[in-house]
N, C-alpha and C positions, 0 to 999 in steps of 0.2 A: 754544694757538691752536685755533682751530674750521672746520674743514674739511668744506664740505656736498660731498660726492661721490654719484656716479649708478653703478649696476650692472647693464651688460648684459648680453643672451645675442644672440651673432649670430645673423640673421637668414638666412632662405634665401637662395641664388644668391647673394650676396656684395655685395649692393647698398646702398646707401644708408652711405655712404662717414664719413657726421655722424650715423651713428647713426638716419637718418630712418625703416629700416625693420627693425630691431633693437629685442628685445623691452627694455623695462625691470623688471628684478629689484625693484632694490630703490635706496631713495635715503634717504638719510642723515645727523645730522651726527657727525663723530670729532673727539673735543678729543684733539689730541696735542702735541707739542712742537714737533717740523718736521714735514716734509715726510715725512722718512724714517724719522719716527716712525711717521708714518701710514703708508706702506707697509709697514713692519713690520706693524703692526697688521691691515691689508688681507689679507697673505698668512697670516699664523695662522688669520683667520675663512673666506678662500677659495683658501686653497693657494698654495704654493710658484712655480706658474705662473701665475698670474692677471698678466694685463696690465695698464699703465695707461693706453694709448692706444688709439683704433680702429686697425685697420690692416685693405689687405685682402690678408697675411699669413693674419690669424684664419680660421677654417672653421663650415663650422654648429655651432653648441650652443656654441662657446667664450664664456669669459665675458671682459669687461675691465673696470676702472674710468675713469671723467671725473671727474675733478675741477673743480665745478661753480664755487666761490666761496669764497674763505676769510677769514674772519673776517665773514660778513656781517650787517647790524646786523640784517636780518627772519630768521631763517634757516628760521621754521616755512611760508613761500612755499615753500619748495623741498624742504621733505621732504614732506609732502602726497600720498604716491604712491598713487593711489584706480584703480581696476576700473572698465575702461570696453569695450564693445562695437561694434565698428566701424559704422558704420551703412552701408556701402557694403559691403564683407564678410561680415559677421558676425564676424571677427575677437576673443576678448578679446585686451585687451592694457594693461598698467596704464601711465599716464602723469600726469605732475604738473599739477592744475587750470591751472595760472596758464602753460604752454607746452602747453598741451592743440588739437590743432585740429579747429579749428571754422571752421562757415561766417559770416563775422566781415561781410561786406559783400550787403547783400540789393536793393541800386540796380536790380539787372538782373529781380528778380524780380518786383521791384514795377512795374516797368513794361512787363513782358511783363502783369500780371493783378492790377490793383489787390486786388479784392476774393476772388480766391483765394490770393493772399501772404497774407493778412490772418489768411483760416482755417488757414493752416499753419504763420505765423510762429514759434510758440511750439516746432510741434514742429522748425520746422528748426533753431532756436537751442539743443538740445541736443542736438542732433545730434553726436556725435564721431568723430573716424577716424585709423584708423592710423597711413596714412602718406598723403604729398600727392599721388600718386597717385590713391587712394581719395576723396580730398577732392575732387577736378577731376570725376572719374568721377559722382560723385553729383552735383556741381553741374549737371552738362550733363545727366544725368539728369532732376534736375529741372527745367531751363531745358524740355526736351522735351515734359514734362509737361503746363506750362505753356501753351506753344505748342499742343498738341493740344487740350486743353481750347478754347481759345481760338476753334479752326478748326471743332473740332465743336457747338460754339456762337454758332459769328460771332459772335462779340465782338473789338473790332476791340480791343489792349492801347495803353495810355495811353502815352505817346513823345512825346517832343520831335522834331521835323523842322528843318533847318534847310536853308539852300541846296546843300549838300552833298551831304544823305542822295538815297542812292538811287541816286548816282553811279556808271554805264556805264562800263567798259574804252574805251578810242578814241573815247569819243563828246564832241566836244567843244562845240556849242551845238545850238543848238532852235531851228527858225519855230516858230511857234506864231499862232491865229487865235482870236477870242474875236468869237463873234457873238450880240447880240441877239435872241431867237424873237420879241420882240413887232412888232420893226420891221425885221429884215434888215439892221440894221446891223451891221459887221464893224469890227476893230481885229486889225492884224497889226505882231507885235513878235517880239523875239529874247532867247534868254538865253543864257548859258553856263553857266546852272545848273539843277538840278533844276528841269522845268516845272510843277511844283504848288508849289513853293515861289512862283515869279515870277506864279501865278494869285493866291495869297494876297497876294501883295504889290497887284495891282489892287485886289481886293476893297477895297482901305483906303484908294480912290481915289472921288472924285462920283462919276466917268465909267462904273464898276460896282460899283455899292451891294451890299454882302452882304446886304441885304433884299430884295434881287429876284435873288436867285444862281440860282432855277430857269427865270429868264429867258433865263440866258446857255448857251451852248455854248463850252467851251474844248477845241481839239483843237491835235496836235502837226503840221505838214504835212511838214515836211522836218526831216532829222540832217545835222548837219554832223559827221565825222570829225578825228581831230585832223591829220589828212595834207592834209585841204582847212582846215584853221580859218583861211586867212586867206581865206577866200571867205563868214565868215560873214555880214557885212554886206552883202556884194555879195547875198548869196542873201535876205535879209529884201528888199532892192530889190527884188527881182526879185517876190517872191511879195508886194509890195505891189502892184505893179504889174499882176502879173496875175489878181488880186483887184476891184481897180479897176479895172480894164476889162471886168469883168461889169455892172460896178451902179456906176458910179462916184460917186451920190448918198449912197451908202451907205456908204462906205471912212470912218471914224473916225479916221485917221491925219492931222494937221495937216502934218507935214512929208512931203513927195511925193519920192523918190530921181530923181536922174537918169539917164532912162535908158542914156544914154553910158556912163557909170559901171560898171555893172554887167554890161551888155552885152560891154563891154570883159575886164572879170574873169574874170567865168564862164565866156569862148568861149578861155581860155588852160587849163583844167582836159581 
């Protein structure tokens, strides 16, 4: 039989419980008969004390074996043990290509800075580290990077927005007022969600064309909290109302609240 086994040396402080931060010696495959063939075998080439499980028993420098896979049909995947350089560290430390890590997912970076992910991709992609520690550390490092470029260039990074994003602690809806500079006409509505989400959502309406968007003013006038949110509705009445009573030729709101209604609500707060 063919036994691919892996050869550690513990790692400082006693951490990394799977081996995560424990050096790899050496990795191998051993044709033996059993099982305890191959530990015979193991302990002639690394001593009488060599372990074959982690434990955190072991102390710095001690060695153990893992037994990785037996009989497996690729078995050159797993001996492959190659010299790599931490990139977050500086660390060496030898680890097998194919469980090697890397920064494997780049969604975030690509859309913190289209075209400076672009110029580093390659170098982030061989990027290797020790342990997963080390891997998180650089990631946010780099995330940082990003971001600062970004600020020190105003450049605004490429992102999906949805109703959601942007989302306040206790803030649970929005008046909100959208007036025309050409004519003084106003429109006052409410959302419970992100208020540039609910702007973009008019823009895709006749009543404000995104071809005349330097026409309009959109401002936020009142928060509703989540301790009032049943007074949202009441409160857009209200500041309909008292909108329309400036300029009441002007109010772009087809449907008018009654004032009873809200009167009623809001003098219970």
């Amino acid at each position: 039989m063919k036994i691919i086994y892996r050869v550690y040396e513990k790692g400082p402080g006693g951490s990394g419980f799977w081996g995560n931060y424990d050096n790899i010696l050496n990795q191998d495959v051993c044709i033996c008969n059993s099982r305890d063939h191959f530990k015979d075998i193991m302990r002639s080439m690394y001593g009488e004390d060599i372990k074959f499980a982690n434990s955190k028993k072991l102390k710095d420098g001690d060695k153990y074996i893992i037994i990785i896979s037996e009989d497996c049909y690729d078995a050159e995947q797993y001996v492959s043990v190659m010299d790599y350089t931490c990139a977050c560290c500086g660390k060496h430390f030898k680890a097998v290509p194919r469980s090697l890590r890397k920064i494997r997912s780049f969604w975030e970076f690509d859309r913190l800075n289209h075209a400076l992910f672009a110029s580093k991709q390659s170098e982030i992609e061989e990027m290797a580290f020790c342990s997963h520690s080390c891997q998180e550390k650089k990631v946010e490092e780099l995330k940082q990077e990003f971001q600062s470029y970004n600020e020190e260039n105003d450049i605004l990074p490429e992102t999906y927005i949805d109703r959601n994003t942007f989302a306040k602690y206790n803030q649970y809806g929005y008046i909100y007022k959208i007036t025309k500079r050409s004519t003084g006409e106003f429109y006052v509505g409410q959302t419970k969600y992100n208020p540039i989400f609910r702007w973009g959502q008019h823009l895709t309406t006749e009543r404000f064309k995104v071809d005349d968007i330097m026409d309009y003013i959109f401002e936020v006038i009142d928060i509703v909290t989540y301790e009032n949110r049943d007074q949202l509705l009441a409160k857009e009445a209200y500041w309909i109302n008292h909108e329309r009573e400036k300029c009441p030729e002007k109010c772009l709101n087809n449907k008018l609240p009654k004032e009873e209604v809200w009167k009623e609500r809001l003098s219970k707060s």
